[in-house]
Structure formats: structure tokens, C-alpha cells
C-alpha positions as CSV (number, residue, x, y, z in Angstrom):
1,X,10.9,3.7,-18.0
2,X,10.4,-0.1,-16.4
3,X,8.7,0.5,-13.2
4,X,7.9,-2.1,-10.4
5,X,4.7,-1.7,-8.6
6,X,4.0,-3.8,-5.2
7,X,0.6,-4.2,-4.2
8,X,-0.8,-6.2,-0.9
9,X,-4.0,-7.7,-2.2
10,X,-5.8,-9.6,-4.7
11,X,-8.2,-6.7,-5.0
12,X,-5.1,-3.7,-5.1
13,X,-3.3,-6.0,-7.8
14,X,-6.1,-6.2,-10.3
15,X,-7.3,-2.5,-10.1
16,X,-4.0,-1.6,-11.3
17,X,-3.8,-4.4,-13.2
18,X,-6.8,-3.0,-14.8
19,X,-4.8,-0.1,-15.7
20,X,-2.4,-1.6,-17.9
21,X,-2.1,-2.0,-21.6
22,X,-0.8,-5.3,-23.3
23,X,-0.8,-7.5,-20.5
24,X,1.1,-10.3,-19.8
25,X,1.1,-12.9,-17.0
26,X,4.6,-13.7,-15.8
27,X,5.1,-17.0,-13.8
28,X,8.4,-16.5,-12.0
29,X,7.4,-18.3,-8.7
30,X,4.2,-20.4,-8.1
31,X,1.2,-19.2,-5.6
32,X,3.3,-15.3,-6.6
33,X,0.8,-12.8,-8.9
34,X,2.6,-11.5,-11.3
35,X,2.5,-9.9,-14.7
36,X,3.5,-6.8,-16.6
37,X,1.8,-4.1,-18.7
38,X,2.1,-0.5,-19.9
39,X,0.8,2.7,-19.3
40,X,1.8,5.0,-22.1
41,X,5.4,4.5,-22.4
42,X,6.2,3.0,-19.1
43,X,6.5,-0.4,-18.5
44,X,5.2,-1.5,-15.3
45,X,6.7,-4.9,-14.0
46,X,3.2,-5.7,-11.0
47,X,3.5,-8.2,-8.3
48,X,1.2,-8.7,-5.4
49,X,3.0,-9.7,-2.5
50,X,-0.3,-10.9,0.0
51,X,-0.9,-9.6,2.9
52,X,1.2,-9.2,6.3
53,X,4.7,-8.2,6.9
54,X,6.0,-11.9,6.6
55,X,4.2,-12.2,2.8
56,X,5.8,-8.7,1.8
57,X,9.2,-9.9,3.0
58,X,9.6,-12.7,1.0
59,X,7.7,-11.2,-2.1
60,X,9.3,-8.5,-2.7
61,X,13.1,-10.0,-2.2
62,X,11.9,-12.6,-4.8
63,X,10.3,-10.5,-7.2
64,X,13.0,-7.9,-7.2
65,X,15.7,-10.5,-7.9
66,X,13.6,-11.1,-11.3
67,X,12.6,-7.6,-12.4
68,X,14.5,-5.3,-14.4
69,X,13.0,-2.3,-13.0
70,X,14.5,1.6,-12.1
71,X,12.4,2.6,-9.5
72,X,10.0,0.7,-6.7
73,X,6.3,2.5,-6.3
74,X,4.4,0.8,-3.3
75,X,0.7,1.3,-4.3
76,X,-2.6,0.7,-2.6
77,X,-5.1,0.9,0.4
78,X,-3.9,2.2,4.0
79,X,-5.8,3.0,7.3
80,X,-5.9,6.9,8.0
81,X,-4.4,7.5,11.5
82,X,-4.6,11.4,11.9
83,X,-7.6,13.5,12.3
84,X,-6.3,15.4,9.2
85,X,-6.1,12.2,6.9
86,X,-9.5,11.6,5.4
87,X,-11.0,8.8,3.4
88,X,-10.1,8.7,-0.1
89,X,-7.4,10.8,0.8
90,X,-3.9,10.3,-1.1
91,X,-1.3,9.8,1.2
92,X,2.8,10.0,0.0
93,X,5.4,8.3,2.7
94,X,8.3,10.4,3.6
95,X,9.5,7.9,6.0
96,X,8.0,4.7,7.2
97,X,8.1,3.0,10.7
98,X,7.8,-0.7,11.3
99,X,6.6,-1.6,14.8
100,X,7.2,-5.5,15.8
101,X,4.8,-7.3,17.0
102,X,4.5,-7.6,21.2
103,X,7.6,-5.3,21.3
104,X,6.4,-1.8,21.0
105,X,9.4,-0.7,22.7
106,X,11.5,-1.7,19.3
107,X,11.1,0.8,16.2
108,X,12.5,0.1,13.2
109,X,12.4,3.5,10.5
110,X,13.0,3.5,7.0
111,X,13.1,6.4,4.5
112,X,11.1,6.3,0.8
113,X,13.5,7.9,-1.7
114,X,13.3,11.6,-0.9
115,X,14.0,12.4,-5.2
116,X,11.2,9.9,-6.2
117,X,8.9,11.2,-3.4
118,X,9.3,14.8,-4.1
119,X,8.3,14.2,-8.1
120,X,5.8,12.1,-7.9
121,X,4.4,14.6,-5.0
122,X,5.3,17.8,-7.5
123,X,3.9,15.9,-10.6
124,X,0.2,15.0,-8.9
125,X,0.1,18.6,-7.4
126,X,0.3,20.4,-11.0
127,X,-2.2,17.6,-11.9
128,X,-4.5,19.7,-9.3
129,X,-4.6,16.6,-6.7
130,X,-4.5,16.9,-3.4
131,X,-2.0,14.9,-1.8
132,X,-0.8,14.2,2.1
133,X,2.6,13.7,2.6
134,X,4.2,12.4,6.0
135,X,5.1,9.3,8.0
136,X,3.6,5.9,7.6
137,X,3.6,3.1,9.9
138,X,3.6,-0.7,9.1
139,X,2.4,-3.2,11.6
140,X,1.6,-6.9,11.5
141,X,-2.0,-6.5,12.4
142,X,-5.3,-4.3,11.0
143,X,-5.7,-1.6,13.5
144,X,-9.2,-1.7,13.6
145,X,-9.9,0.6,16.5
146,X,-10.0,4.2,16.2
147,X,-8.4,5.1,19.7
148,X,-5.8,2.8,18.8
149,X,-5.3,4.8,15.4
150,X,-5.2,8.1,17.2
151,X,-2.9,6.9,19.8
152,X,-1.0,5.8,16.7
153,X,-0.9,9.5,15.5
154,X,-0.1,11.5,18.6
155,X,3.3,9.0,19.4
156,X,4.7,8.5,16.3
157,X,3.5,11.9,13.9
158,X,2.4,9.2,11.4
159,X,-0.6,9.5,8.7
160,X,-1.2,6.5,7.8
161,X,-1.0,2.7,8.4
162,X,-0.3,-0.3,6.6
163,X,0.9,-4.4,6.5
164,X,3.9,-4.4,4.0
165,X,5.6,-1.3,3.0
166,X,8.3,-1.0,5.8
167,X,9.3,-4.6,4.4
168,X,9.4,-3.7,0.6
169,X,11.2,-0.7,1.1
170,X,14.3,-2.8,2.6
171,X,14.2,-4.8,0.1
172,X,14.0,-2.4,-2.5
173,X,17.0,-0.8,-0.7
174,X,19.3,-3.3,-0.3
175,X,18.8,-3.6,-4.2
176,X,20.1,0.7,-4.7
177,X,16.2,0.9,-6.0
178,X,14.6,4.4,-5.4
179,X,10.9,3.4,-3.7
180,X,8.4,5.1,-2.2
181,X,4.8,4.5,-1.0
182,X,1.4,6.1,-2.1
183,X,-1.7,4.8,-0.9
184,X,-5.4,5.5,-0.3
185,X,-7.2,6.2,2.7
186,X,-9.7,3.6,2.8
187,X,-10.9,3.8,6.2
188,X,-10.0,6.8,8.5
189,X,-9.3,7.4,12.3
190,X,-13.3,8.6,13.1
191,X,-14.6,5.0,13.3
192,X,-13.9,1.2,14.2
193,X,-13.9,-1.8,11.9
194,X,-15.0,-4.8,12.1
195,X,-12.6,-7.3,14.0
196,X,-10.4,-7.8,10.6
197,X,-7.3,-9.7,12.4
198,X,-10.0,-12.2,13.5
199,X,-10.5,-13.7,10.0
200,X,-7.0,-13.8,8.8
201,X,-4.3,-16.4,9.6
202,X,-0.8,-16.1,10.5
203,X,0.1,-16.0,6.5
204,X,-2.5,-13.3,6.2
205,X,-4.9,-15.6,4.0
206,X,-8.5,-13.9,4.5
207,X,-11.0,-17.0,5.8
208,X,-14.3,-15.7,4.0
209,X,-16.3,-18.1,6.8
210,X,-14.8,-15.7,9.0
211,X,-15.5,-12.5,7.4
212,X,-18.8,-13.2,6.7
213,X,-19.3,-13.9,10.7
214,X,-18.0,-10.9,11.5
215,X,-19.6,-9.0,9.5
216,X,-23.0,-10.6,10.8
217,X,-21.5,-9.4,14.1
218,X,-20.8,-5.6,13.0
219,X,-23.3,-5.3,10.3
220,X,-23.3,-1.4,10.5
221,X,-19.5,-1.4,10.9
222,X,-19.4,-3.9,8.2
223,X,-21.7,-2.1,5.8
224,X,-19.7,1.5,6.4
225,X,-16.3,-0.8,5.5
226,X,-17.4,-2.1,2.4
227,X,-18.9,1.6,1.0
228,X,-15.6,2.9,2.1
229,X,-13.5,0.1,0.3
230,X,-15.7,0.4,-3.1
231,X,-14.9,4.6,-2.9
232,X,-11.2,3.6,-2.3
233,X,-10.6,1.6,-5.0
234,X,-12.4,3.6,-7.5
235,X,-10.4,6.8,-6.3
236,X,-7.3,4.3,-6.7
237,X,-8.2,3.5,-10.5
238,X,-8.4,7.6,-11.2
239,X,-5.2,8.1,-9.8
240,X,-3.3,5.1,-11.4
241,X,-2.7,6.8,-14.8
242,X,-1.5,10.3,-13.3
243,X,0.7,8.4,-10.9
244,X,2.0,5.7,-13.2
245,X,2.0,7.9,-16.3
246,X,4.3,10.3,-15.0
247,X,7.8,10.9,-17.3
248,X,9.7,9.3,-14.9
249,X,13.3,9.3,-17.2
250,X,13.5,13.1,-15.3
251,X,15.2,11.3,-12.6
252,X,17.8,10.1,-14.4
């Protein structure tokens, strides 16, 4: 089965990157990761589409006009809204809201391919891991705050939060692909971060200048992001091959 993944980051895209067998580096578009590898018998088609709404837009229309993929699997790090979503917690979208910037009255919903959804969901549960399944929320910022993140929760029912999944799913759409979204809690709704939106630009390029002076500014908050991120990403790499090694021609 050809699979596209989508993830957001440098770091997402090389831990699953990591995952794959016989790598190869494709070059569609300049400044766009891309590359494709296996995992067993699948072929996974990666791209990594940067960070933000805007960057996820225009990724994933490109990336999906070159791929010859079946299905869309959205794969990486999200903020934990709800008091029941934990750190390192696996989180599955049902359905995923976008909320435009400065308009908060505007909601914009999207559903994740209720067939794909429900086997990936049935195929990790009989792998005995504990998986969330719910609403997600994309916005254009980090929510760093955890009142904001619980305020999230109570209005909108959602688990977790992220920058580009709302975006990929319309592209992936518009295309008759069957996509979904499963990320990992990396930070959850008991605690701030540091000011993340603060070292980012309107393309969602990370100044490191900037990070390093907020973290000098939040060392605590800093230090318990970092710790979190590391335990994220690990739990990430032990889920990849259950989630990616899945027979996936059962669908079809």
C-alpha cells in the first residue's frame, strides 16, 4: 500500500523518517522535504510541510499533486487541551476544527475519514495501545497558555490542538484521499509554555536567537518543554511501525 504521511516539522519529519527502510530523497519542489521509504510492505511517500496553517496549505496541495498515494495519515506532535488528554498520550481526530485568526466567531470543521479512523483506531487497540479519540482544533498560533487550552476544551469538546491538519485534510479531500490525523501529546493542558509564537515569523520559521531568549526568560517552563518534547518524540518512534505497518489493502 503507497501511503502519504504529512508532518509539520523538521524534527516530526526525520523521526519518521527514521522509521523508514530504503530511503530515498525526492526533489519535487525546492525548500519542500521530501522523500520516500518503506515500512514492511508499505510504501510511505513523507513530506514535511513547515509549520503554520499557510505552510500546510501550500504543501500539501503541492505534494499531493505529485504523490501516488491511497490514503493521507497526518502524523506528529499536538498540544493536549482536555484535562483527560495527557502527555505522551495518542490522540486520533474524528473531526477537526480550524479557527481563523482574529475571527473566533468563524469556524470552519472538517471530518478525517471515518473508515481510515476507525482501523487505524481498532488496529492500535488489539496492539494493546491506548488511544484518545475525538475532536482536534487547528489554529495559526501555539497556544501556550493553559487557561487558554482549557477554555479551548470546554467550547469546542476538542482534545487536542495543532498548526496544519485542518489544512491538509482539505487538501487531501478535494483529492477523494481518505486522511486522518494521529498525533502525540507533547505538552498537555496542566502548564504554560514558554512564549513559542514570540520566536516564530509569519511563515512559521523558528528564530533560534529568539528561542534561546525565551527560554532564558522561562528557564523552568523551558526545561519542563524540552523533557516533554524528548518523551514525545521517543513515544512517536514506538508507535510509527504499529501505525504505519498496519495492512492497510483491508480498506480496499
Amino acid at each position: 500500500m503507497n501511503i502519504v504521511v504529512f508532518a509539520a516539522s523538521d524534527l516530526e519529519y526525520n523521526t519518521v523518517k527514521e522509521t523508514l527502510t530504503n530511503w530515498k530523497t525526492n526533489n519535487y519542489y525546492e525548500k519542500m522535504l521530501a522523500g520516500e521509504g518503506y515500512l514492511g510492505e508499505n510504501l510511505v511517500e513523507l513530506f514535511c510541510t513547515k509549520m503554520g496553517p499557510k505552510n500546510a496549505t501550500e504543501s500539501s496541495f503541492k505534494a499531493l499533486e505529485k504523490s501516488k498515494g491511497k490514503i493521507v495519515l497526518i502524523i506528529g506532535l499536538a498540544g493536549g487541551l482536555s484535562l483527560n488528554s495527557h502527555q505522551n498520550d495518542l490522540v486520533i481526530y474524528n473531526d477537526c476544527y480550524f479557527l481563523e485568526e482574529n475571527q473566533s466567531d468563524q469556524i470552519n470543521k472538517i471530518n478525517c475519514d471515518k473508515k481510515l479512523t476507525n482501523f487505524l483506531s481498532s488496529s492500535l487497540q488489539s496492539q494493546n495501545i491506548n488511544i484518545l479519540q475525538g475532536y482536534g482544533i487547528t489554529l495559526s498560533k501555539v497556544v501556550c497558555q493553559a487557561q487558554e487550552k482549557l477554555l479551548l476544551s470546554k467550547k469546542y469538546n476538542a482534545l487536542a490542538v495543532d498548526m496544519e491538519s485542518y489544512q491538509i485534510l482539505k487538501a487531501a479531500k478535494e483529492k477523494q484521499l481518505p486522511a486522518t490525523v494521529l498525533r502525540v501529546i507533547s505538552d498537555d493542558a496542566k502548564g504554560d509554555l514558554p512564549d513559542l509564537n514570540a520566536t516564530m515569523n509569519k511563515n512559521g520559521d523558528v528564530n533560534n536567537l529568539k528561542v534561546i531568549w525565551q527560554f532564558a526568560k522561562h528557564p523552568i517552563l523551558a526545561a519542563r518543554f524540552l523533557v516533554n518534547l524528548n518523551k514525545s518524540i521517543s513515544r512517536l518512534k514506538t508507535l510509527l511501525p504499529k501505525i504505519l505497518g498496519g495492512n492497510f489493502q483491508e480498506l480496499f
